[in-house]
C-alpha positions, 0 to 999 in steps of 0.5 A: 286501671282501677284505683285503689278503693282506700284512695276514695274512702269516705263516708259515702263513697263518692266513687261508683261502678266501673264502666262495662265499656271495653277496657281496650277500647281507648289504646294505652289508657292505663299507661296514661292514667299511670302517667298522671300518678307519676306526675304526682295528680292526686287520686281524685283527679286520677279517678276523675279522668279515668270516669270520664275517658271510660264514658268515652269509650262507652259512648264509642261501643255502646252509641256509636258502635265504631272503635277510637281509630275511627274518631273524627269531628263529627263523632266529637260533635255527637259525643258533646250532644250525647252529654247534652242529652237527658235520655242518655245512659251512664256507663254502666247502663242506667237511664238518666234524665239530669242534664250535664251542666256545661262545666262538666261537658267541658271537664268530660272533654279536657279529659279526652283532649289531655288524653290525645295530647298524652297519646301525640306526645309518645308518639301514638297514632291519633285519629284527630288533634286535642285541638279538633275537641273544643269545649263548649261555651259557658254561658255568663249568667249572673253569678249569685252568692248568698248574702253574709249573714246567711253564709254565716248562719249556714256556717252555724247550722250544725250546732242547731241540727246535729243531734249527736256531739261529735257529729255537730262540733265535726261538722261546724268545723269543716264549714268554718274551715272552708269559709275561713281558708277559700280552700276547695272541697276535696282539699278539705277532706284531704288534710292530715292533722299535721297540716296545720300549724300552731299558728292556723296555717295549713300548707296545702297542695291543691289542683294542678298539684301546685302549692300554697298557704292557706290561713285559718280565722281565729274562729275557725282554729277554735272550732277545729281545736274543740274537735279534735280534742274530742278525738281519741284515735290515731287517723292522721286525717283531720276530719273523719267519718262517724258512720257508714262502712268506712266509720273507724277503719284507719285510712277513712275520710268525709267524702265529697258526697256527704259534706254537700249533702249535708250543706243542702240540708243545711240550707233547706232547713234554714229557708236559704233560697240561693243555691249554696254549695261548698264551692259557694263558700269559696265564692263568698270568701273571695266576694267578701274579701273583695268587698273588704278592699282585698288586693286581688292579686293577694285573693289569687295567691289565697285561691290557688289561681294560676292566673288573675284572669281566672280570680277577677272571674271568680269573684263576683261582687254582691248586688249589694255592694254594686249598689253602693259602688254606684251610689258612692262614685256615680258623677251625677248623683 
């Protein structure tokens, strides 16, 4: 099953070759990307599990040479060394020398446990259980978010680095939109102009198709009103690209790939020494929120979180702010 190219336009497409892995290598695959369609996934998310059942498969072909039927744990266990290597091969052949960070092992292997669930659940032999594919333990490290005044800075970088107008008002409006909401990455390049109301809220439907508001600053409303009075097309899409093949065609978006290429070299220029990402001004919003004496129960609601477990994982309070909850509430001090 390969999803339709206009689903994934963007600036720089984010989307790569199809695997040469056998297509019938994992049975009634493109019945169960059919089935997470219907079951209303966005086309990412669809995209994302067919990439990596599709390393999978190539895994079973290409380095273990053996077919799905005969899948056990200790084929489980070589995939999830094969993922951890340096010197393993992408599905379409080339070398790679990047370690998969374990969060992406694990998304790889929720992928095939859905997949075996799905194959179980239309009453599909399986060669072993979801629950035999277990994900790898993340390690705790020290979660690091940049301080306030440098989000800020990178927030306003565009107008300081982006020579060409529409690009520079385009370009700071994204990133105030993503400080401002918490929203994910591929949420924001997802929204339609319609989406936001005169008010600055934007209703959205995140992951796990579920739905929530999402509330503009002030700030942020003026940036994006600037911006999109400078537009002259009919693209329901509320940020679009300027340049690359996808540039003026109807259905065109930002890609993923560009806006965090663009954050990087952003960061670099301003001699930002904390890795920030898109994702990272999600981080920020909740820390800071948090910080201000936000309930977190309401910061769940903003995030999209089905549990709290997951949003007091999120939000992670600066050094700064540690330090002072010492100082201020410490008895012997």
């Amino acid at each position: 099953m390969t999803l339709k190219k206009d689903l994934l336009a963007s600036d720089d497409s984010n989307s790569y070759p199809r695997s040469k892995a056998r297509v019938n290598t994992l049975p009634h695959l493109d019945d169960f990307l059919l089935h997470l369609q219907t079951s209303n996934f966005s086309p990412e998310t669809v995209y994302n599990y067919e990439r990596d059942l599709r390393l999978f498969s190539f895994f079973l072909d290409e380095d273990m040479g053996i077919s799905f039927s005969q899948t056990n744990k200790v084929v489980i266990d070589r995939f999830k060394a094969y993922l951890s290597s340096e010197d393993r091969k992408t599905p379409q052949g080339y070398d790679t020398q990047k370690r998969l960070s374990v969060s992406s092992m694990n998304r790889m292997l929720s992928a095939l446990r859905r997949y075996l669930k799905y194959l179980i659940d239309y009453d599909y032999d399986v060669p072993i259980p979801p629950e035999a594919v277990r994900l790898s333990k993340m390690p705790k490290n020290h979660a690091r978010v940049a301080e306030f005044e440098e989000l800020v800075r990178l927030i306003e970088s565009p107008a300081k680095f982006e020579k060409i107008k529409e690009i520079r008002v385009r370009n700071r409006a994204m990133l105030e939109t993503l400080f401002a909401t918490g929203m994910r990455i591929a949420e924001l390049i997802s929204l339609n102009r319609d989406q936001i109301d005169k008010t600055g809220r934007i209703f959205i439907r995140g992951k796990g198709n579920k739905e929530r508001f999402a509330y503009l600053t002030d700030r942020a409303k003026k940036h994006i009103d600037e911006y999109l009075s400078m537009r002259t097309d009919e693209s329901p899409a509320l940020f679009i690209p300027y340049s690359g093949r996808n540039a003026g065609k109807e259905k065109a978006r930002i890609s993923t790939n560009y806006l965090q290429m663009k954050i990087k070299k952003y960061r670099e220029m301003l001699g930002i020494s904390v890795p920030t990402s898109a994702h990272s001004l999600r981080h920020g919003f909740a820390t800071y929120l948090a910080e201000q004496g936000a309930n977190p129960a309401a910061i769940q609601v903003l995030l999209g979180h089905q549990s709290l477990h997951t949003t007091t994982r999120y939000v992670h309070a600066s050094d700064k702010y540690a330090e002072s909850t010492h100082r201020k509430f410490h008895p012997l001090m």
